[in-house]
C-alpha positions as CSV (number, residue, x, y, z in Angstrom):
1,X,-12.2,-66.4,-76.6
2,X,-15.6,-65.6,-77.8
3,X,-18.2,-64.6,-74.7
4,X,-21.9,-66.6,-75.1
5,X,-24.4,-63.4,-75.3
6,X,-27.9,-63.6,-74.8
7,X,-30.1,-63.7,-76.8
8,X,-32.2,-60.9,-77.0
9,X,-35.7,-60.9,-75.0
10,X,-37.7,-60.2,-78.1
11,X,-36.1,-63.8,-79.6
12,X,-38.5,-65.9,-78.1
13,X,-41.7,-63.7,-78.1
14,X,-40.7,-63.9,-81.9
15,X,-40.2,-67.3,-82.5
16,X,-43.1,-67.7,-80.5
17,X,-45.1,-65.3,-83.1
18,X,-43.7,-67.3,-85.5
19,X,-44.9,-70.9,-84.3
20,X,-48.4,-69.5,-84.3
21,X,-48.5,-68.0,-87.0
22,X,-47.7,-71.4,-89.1
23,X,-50.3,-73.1,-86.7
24,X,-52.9,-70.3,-87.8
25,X,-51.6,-71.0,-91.2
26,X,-53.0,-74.5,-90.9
27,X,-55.9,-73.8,-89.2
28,X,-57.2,-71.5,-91.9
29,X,-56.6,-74.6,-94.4
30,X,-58.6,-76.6,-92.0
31,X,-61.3,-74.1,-92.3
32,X,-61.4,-73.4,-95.7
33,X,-63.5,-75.7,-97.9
34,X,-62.8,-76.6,-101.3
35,X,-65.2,-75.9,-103.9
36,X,-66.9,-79.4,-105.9
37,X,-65.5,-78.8,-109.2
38,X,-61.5,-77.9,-109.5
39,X,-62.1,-75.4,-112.6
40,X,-64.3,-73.3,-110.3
41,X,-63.6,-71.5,-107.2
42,X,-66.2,-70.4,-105.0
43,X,-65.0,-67.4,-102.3
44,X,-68.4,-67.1,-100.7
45,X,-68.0,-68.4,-96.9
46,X,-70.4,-71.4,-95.6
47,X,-72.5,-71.8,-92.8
48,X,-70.4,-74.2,-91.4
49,X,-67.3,-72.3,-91.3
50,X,-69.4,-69.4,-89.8
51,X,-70.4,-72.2,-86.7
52,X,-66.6,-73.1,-86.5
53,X,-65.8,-69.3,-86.2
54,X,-68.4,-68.5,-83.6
55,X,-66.9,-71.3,-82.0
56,X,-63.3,-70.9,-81.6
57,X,-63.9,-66.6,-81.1
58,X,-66.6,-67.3,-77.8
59,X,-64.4,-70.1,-76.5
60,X,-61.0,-67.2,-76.9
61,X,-62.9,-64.3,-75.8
62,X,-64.4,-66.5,-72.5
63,X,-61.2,-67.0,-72.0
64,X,-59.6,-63.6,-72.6
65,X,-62.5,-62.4,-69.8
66,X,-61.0,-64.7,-67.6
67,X,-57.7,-63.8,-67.6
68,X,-57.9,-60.1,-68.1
69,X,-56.6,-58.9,-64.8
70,X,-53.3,-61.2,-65.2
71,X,-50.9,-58.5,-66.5
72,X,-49.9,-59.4,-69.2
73,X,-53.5,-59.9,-70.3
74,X,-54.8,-56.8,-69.4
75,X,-52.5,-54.1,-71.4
76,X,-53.9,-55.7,-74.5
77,X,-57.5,-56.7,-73.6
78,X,-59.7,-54.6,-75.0
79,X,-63.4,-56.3,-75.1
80,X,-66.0,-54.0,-76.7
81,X,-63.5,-53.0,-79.7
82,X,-62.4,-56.6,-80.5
83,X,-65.3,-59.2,-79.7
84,X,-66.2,-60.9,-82.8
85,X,-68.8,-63.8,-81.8
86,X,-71.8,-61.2,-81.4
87,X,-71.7,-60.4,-85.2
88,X,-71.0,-64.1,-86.1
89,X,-74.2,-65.0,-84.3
90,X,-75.6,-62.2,-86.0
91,X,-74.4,-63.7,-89.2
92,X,-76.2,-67.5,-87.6
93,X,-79.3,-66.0,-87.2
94,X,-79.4,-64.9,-90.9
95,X,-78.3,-68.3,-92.1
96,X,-80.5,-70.1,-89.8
97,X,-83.5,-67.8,-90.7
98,X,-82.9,-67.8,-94.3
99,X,-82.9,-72.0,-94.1
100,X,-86.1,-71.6,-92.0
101,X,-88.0,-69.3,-94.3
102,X,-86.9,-71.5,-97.6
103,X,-87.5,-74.5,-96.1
104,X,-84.4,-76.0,-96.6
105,X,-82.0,-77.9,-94.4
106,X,-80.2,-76.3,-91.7
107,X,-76.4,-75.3,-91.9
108,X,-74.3,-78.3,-92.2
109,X,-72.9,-78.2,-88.7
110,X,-76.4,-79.1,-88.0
111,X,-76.6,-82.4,-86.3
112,X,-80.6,-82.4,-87.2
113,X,-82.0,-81.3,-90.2
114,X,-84.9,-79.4,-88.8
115,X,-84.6,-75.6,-90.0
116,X,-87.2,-74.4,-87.0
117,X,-84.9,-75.3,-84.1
118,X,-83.0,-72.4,-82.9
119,X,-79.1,-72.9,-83.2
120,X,-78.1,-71.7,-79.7
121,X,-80.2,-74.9,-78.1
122,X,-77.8,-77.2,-76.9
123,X,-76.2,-80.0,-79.1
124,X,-77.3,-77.9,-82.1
125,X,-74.9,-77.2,-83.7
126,X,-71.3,-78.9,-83.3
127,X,-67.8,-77.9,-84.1
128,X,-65.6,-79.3,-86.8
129,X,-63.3,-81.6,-85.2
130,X,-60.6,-79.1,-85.7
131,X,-62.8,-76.0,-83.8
132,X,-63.6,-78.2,-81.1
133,X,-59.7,-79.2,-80.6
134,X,-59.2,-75.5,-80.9
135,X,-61.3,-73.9,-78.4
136,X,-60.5,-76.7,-75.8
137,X,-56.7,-75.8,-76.2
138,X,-57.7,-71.9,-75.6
139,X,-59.6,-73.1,-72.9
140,X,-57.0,-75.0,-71.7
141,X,-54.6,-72.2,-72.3
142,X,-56.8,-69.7,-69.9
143,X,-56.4,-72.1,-66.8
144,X,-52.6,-73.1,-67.4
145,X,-51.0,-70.3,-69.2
146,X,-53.1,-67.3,-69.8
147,X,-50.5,-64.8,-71.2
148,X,-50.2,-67.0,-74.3
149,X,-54.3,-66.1,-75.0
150,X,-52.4,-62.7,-76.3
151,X,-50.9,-64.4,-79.3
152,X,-54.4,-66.1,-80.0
153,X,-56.3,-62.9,-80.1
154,X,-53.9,-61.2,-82.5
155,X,-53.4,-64.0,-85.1
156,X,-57.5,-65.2,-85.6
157,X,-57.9,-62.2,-86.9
């Protein structure tokens, strides 16, 4: 008769990997914006998706600074090497300014269309409906089950 083994430890870490990967997968869909015209593709990034990115990157690493003495965290929390948001608002400074200086509208995540208003005020700009879901699930995932912000910060890349 046949003895039940166990499955290896790395089994569910990988299947884990594995079920956010394909959620990344479909978040990057969500993200990416078809062009107008099918016969063209465009591979320039918007403003919009630069907001969403900024986003969903402060909302993880808030959260990665809040649970890096848990010990799983902290092994693999390395905050001046991997922070992205600073250069994304680098990057919304230079969209914002460029809309300010041609006097055109404001990035699309925009809820006004006033080019002169700084982006950081509050109610600015807002998330995509898929960003905001996003960042409140890492959010989420920071109170109730911090080691799994390790997956998060390794996939967005």
């Amino acid at each position: 008769m046949h003895s039940l083994k166990r499955r290896p430890a790395c089994y569910s870490r990988c299947f884990l990997s594995y079920v956010v990967f394909i959620v990344f997968s479909l978040l990057a869909r969500a993200f990416t914006v078809l062009p107008s015209s099918s016969s063209s593709r465009s591979s320039s990034i918007t403003p919009s998706q630069v907001a969403n990115l900024w986003f969903v990157y402060s909302s993880l690493e808030a959260a990665l600074d809040k649970s890096s003495d848990r010990a799983l965290v902290k092994p693999v929390h390395f905050p001046e090497e991997l922070r992205r948001a600073p250069s994304l608002e680098l990057d919304l400074d230079y969209y914002w300014n460029e809309n300010a200086s041609s006097g055109t509208s404001a990035p699309s995540t925009s809820p006004s269309s006033s080019p002169s208003k700084d982006w950081r005020a509050p109610g600015v700009l807002q998330p995509s409906p898929v960003a905001k879901v996003y960042a409140e699930r890492l959010e989420w995932l920071s109170k109730e089950a911090p080691e799994l912000l390790v997956a998060h910060a390794y996939t967005v890349s």
